[in-house]
N, C-alpha and C positions, 0 to 999 in steps of 0.2 A: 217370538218373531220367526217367521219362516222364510225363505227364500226358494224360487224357482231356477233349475237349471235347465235351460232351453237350447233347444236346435234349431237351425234356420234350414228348414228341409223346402226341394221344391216339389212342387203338386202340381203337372200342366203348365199353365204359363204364369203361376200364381205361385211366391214365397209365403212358406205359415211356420209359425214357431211351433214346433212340438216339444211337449213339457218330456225333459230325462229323468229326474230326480228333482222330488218335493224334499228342502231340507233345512233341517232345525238342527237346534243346540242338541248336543248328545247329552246323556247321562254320563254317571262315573264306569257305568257297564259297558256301555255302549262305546265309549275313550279306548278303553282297557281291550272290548274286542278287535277296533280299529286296529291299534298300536300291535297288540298279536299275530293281526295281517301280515301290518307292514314289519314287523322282527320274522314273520315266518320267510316274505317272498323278498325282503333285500338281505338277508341275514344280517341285520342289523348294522350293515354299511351306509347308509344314508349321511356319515359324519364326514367331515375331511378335516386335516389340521391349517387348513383354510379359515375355517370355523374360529371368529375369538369366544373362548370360556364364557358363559352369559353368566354366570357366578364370579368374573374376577373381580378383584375390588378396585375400585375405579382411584384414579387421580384426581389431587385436585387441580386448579388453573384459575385466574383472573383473566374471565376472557369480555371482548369489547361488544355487547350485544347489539351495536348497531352495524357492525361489521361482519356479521353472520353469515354465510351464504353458503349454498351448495351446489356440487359441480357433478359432472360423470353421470348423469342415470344412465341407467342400463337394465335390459330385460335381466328380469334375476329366476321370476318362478317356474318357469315353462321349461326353462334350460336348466335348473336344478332336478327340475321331476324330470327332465328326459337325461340328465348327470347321474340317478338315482336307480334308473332301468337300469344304464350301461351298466351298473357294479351290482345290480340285483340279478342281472346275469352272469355275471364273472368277467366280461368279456376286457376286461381290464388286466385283470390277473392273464387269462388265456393268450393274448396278443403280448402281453407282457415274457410270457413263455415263448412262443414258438418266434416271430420275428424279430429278425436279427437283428443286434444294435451294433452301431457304430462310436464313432463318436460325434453324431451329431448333438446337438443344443436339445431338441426337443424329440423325446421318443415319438417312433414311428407308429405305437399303440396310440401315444396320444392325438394323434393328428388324427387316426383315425376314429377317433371319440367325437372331434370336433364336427367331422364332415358328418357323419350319421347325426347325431345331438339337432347341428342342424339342419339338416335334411326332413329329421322328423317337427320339428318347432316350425320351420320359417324355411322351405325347401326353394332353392335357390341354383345356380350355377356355381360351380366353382371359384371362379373368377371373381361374384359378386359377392361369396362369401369371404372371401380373403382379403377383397377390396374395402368393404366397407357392412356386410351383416356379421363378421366375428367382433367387430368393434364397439356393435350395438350391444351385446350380452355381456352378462358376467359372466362366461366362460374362462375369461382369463383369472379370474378368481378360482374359481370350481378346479381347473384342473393346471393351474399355475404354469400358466403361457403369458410372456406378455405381449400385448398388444403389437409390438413392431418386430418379434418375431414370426407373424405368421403372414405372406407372402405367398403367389400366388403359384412360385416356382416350387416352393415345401407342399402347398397342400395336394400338383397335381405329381410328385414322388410320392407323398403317403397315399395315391391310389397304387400306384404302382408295386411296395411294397405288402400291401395290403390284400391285394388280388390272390397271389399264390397260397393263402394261405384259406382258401374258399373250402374246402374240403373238412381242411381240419375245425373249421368253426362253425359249418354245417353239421359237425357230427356231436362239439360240444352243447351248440345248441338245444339239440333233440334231444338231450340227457339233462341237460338243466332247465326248460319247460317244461319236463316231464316231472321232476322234483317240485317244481314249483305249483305248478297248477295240476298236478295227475292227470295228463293227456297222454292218454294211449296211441298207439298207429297202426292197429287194425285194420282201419279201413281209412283208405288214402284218395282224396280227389284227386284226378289230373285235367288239366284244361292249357290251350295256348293260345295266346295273344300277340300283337308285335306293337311297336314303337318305331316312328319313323325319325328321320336324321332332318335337319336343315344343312342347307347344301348338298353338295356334288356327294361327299362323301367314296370320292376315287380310290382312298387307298386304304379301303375297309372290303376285304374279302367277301364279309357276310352280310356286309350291306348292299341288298338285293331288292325289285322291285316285284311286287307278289299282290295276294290278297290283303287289305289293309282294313284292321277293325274300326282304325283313327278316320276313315273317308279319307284319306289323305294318299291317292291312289297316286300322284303325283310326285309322291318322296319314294326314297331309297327308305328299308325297313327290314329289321331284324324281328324272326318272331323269338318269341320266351314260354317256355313250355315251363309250367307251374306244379309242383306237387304240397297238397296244403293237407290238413288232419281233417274230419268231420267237422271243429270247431274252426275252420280258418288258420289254424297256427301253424304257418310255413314249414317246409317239411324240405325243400330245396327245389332247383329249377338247374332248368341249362337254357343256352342261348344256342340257336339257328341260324339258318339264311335264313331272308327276307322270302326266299321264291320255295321258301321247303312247305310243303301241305303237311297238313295235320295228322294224317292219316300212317304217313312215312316213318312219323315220329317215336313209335308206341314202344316198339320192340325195343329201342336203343336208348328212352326215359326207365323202363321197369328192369331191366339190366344195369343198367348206372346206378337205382336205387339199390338194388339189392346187392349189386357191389360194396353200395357205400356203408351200408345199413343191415347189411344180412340177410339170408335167405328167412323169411316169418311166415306165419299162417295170415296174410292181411288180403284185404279185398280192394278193390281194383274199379274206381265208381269214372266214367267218361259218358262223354256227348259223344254224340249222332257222329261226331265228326272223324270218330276215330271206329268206325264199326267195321272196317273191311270183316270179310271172310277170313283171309290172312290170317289178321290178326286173331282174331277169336281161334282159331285152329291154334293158335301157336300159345296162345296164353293157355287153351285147354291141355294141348302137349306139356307144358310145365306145370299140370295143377296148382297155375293161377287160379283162382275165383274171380271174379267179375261180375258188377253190374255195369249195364251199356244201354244207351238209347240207340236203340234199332232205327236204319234208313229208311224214311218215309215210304219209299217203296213196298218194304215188308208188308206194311200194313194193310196190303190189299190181299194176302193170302185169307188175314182174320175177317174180312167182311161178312162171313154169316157168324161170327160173332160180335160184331158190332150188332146184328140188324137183329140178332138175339136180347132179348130184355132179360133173359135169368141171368143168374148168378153174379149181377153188379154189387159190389160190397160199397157203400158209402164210408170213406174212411176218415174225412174232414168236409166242413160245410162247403158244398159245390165239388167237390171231388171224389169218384167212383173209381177202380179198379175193379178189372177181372183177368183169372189166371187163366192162360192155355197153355195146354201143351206144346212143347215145339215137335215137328216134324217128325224130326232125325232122335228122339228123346234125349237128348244131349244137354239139351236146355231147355229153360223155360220163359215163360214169353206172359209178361203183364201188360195189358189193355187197360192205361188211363183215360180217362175223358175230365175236364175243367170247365165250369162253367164259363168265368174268367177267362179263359183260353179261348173258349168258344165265341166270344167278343170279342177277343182280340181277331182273332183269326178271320172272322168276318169282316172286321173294318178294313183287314189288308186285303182281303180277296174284293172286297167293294171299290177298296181305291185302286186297286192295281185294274181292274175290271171296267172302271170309265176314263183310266189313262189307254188302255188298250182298243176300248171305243173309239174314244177320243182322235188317237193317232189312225185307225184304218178309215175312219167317215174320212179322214181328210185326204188319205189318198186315195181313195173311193173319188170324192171330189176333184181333184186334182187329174183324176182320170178320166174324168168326164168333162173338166173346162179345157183340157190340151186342145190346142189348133195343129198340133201333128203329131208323128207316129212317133209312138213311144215304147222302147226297148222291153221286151218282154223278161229277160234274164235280170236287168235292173230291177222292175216291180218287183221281182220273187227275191232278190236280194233287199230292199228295204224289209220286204214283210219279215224275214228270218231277221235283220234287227229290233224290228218293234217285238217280234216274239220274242225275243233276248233279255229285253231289256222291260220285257212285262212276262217272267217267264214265270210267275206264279200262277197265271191265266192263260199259259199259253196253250192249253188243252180247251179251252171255251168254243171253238169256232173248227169247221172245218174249212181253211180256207183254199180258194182256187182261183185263178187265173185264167177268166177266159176270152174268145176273141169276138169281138164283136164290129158288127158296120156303122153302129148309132152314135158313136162319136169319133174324134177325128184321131184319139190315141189308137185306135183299132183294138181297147183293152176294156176289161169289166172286170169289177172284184165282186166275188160272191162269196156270201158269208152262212153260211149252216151251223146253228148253236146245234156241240152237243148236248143227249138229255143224259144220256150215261155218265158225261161228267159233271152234270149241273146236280146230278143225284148223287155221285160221290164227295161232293167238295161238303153236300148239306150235311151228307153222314158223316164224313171223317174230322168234322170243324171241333176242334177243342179237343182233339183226341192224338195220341201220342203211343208209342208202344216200346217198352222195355224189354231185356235179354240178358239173361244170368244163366251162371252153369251152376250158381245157388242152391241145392236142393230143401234144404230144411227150416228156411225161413218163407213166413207168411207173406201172401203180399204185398201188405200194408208193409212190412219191413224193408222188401224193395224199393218200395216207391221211396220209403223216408229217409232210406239210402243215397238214392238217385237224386231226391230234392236238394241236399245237403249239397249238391254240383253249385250251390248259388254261392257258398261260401270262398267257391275259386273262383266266381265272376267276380264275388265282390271285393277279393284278392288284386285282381286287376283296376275295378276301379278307382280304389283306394290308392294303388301305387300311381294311378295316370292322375287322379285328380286333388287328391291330397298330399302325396308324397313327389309331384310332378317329375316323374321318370320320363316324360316326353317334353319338348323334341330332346335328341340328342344333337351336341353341336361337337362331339369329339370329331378327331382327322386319326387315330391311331386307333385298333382293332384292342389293343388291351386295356388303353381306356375304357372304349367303350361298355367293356366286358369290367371296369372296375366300377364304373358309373351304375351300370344296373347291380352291381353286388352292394352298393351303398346305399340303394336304394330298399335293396331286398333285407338289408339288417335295418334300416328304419322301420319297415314296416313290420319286421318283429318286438322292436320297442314299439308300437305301435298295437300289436293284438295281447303283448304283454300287460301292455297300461288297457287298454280293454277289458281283458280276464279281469284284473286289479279292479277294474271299475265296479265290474260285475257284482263281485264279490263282497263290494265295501256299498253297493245298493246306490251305485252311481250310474246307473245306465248303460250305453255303451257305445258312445260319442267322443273318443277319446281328442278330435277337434276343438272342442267346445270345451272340454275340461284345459288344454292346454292354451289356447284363446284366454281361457278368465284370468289362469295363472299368472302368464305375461305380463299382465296387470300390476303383477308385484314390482316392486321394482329396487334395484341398491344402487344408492347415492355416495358420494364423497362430502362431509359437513366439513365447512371450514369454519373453526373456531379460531377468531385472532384476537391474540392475548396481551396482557397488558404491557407483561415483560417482551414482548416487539414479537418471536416469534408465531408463525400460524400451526395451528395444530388440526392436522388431517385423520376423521373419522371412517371408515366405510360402512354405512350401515343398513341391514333391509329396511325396508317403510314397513311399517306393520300392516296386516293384511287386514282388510274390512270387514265386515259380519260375514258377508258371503262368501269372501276366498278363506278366510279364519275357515267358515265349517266344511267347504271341500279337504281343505288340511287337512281338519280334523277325522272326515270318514275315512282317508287316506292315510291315517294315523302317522304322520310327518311332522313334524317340527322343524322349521325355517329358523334360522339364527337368525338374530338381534343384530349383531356386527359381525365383518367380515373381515380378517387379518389383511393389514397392509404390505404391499409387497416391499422387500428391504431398500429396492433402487427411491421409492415412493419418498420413505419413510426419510431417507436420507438427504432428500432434497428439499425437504421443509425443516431438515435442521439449521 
């Protein structure tokens, strides 16, 4: 028998399942190399003495079979495999070390196990996790909390305790992904994003209003500036205002790394958006290296090599590179073109091109039905909005303003298409241009450099849409800043169980593996016995063919029973 593990991906405006892993029963080989996996990347912590013995030897009882019943389910699998990250990183022992204990009930390491754990399973607010989502798992098993300990004033101090220690578990991190999966940091994406607030958010400094990637130009927003590995694997981040540009940003993210990290020989891969001159002068002054997508503009130095057909290298189906020289010989300078691109870029220059139509016919119209004289300084101010706001065409038209007797606005709009730019938009569509101070790799190696930027968008998406880091509803500036640190250690248990997946020939949909999981589930069996008392069991449900063989490529063993906690066990005596 086989089983399929599917994704529910969307395509357009249409949902389709795509298959992740095709999967059967393993062999004894095949067991053996799972289980090697999973001893290599949790060091063999995967146990707790949570866990009852599945060898003890049982008792006996006269229990009354018609009075059977069971109580408590709880999600058990999803939050065990994300109970299994946190100590296949250490991050239990580490928080266990550096944050300070008191003498509170519940260590402050563990709280913060529970807020990440959940964040990554079932991502939620605070509030709601404290209220009523820790209730639903068996996390109170896993890491021996009980249920009416945790409260909504404890989980929002284990932000607070948990924040200052960002630095130090940013740098444990990077040494123990690195043990674990061999991820180098050679070569480093950076990219930034923001997340906007609900509400006022008054007395948050850096809650600023700016460019917003969410559309949500009407919230207060902090951006988050990302530094990730080639593979996606976080690498740390800092937070901004809302109103800081991308560009501001460069010099004082690649000084904090190397602060934090050491000065190395790594390269340095960004969007368009960070290309000032600036900066490139200054990362070349430190013999940074650098790969960068160059500002649109550049590209018109290269037009007689675009209009040039030698030396296009085909380096993947539909994608061409060519290298030129730069200028200054300082750097060099790669000429992509995408077929894909080339479609896309078209669609948007066609729809932005009859929204632009569109809006001038009508005050062209609107110019000619007036019954009176209309403001000449106003017309020329509308048109500078419609060019604004259609500003990927706003080179199409030479427009002008002129005065006429034939209708009663005493105005006429005249329109002249450029050809000069209806011939550049045809050459430049799908083409894109890169800048390194790179000298000794090929240009195929730039480009697949530069492509790997997708792994920091997809950084981002993952955090907004899977690990929902948006909105924020904090009123305090270090919340805020703890919220997205809990966010940003989920999404490392997140690229960790990823790698894992990879590796065990699970895909890498770490949603959909943690979804099936959930599925498991641990109950409370009440056995009521002849002698009067009830006898309280906790035990998993066994998993079905198809979570059985996710376990199994994930070389995991789930317990049978689950140790009763003492206050439990006491109260059924």
């Amino acid at each position: 028998m086989y089983w399929l593990l599917v994704q529910s991906v969307r395509e357009g405006g249409r949902v389709r399942q795509r298959v992740v892993a095709t999967l059967g029963a393993l062999d004894a080989r095949g067991r053996a190399r799972a289980k090697a996996l999973a001893a290599h990347l949790t060091g063999r912590r995967a146990e707790a003495s949570w866990f009852e013995p599945q060898d003890e030897e049982a008792d006996t009882a006269r229990v009354r079979i018609g009075k059977v019943r069971m109580e408590r389910a709880r999600q058990f699998g999803n939050v065990y495999l994300g109970w299994v990250l946190w100590r296949s990183l250490q991050l239990d022992e580490l928080l266990d070390s550096i944050v300070d204990g008191g003498r509170e009930e519940i260590s402050w390491s563990t709280l913060a196990a529970i807020l990440v754990i959940c964040r990554l399973c079932e991502p939620s607010s605070e509030w709601y996790l404290a209220e009523q989502l820790f209730r639903r798992t068996a996390l109170d098993n896993l890491l021996g909390v009980p249920e009416e300990k945790i409260n909504e004033n404890r989980i929002y101090r284990a932000l607070d305790h948990l924040l200052p220690h960002k630095d130090a578990i940013e740098k444990h991190l990077k040494n123990r992904l690195g043990e674990m999966f061999g991820i180098t940091y050679d070569l480093l994406l950076y990219d930034v994003t923001s997340t906007y607030f609900e509400g006022l958010a008054g007395d948050i400094p850096s809650a600023q209003r700016g460019y917003s990637r969410d559309h949500r130009p009407d919230c207060k927003q902090v951006c988050i500036a990302l530094v990730v590995t080639k593979e996606g694997i976080p690498l740390s981040y800092e937070v901004f205002d809302g109103n800081r540009t991308d560009v501001t940003t460069v010099e004082e993210i690649v000084e904090t790394m190397e602060e934090k990290f050491g000065l190395a020989d790594r390269v340095w891969v960004m969007d368009r958006g960070m290309a000032s001159e600036d900066n490139l002068e200054w990362l070349r002054e430190g013999d940074r290296k650098y790969v960068i997508g160059a500002v649109k503009s550049e590209m018109r130095k290269f037009e007689a090599d675009l209009l040039d057909k030698k030396d296009w290298k085909t380096i993947r189906e539909g994608v061409e590179v060519k290298q030129c020289e730069g200028p200054d010989g300082k750097e060099t300078f790669i000429l992509c073109r995408s077929t894909k691109r080339k479609n896309k870029d078209h669609a948007i220059v066609e729809r932005f091109s009859k929204k632009l139509d569109k809006r001038l016919q009508s005050l062209q119209n609107r110019l000619a039905r007036a019954k009176r004289k209309i403001d000449r300084a106003g017309v020329e101010r509308q048109i500078g909005r419609i060019l604004e706001q259609c500003s990927r065409v706003s080179g199409k038209y030479i427009i002008s303003v002129n005065e006429t007797n034939e209708c009663a606005s005493g105005l006429q709009l005249v329109l002249k298409e450029r050809v000069e730019w209806a011939e550049w938009v045809s050459l430049s569509e799908g083409c894109y241009l890169l800048r390194s101070n790179i000298t000794n790799w090929s240009e195929e190696d730039l480009w697949k450099s530069y492509i790997q930027l997708t792994q920091a968008e997809s950084a981002f998406r993952i955090q907004k849409s899977e690990l929902s880091i948006r909105p924020i509803w904090h009123h305090r500036e270090d919340r805020v800043h703890a919220h997205i640190f809990v966010c940003f250690l989920a999404y490392v248990l997140w690229k960790a169980l990823e790698q894992w997946q990879q590796r065990a020939g699970l895909g890498n949909s770490p949603r959909t593996l943690l979804d099936e999981l959930s599925q498991i589930q641990s109950a409370d069996v009440i056995l009521p016995t002849v002698e009067g008392p009830e006898l309280k069991i906790r035990c998993v449900v066994k998993p079905d063919g198809s979570k059985q063989a996710l376990l199994d490529r994930l070389g995991l063993e789930i317990p049978k029973r689950l140790k009763m906690p003492k206050a439990v066990i006491e109260s059924t005596l």
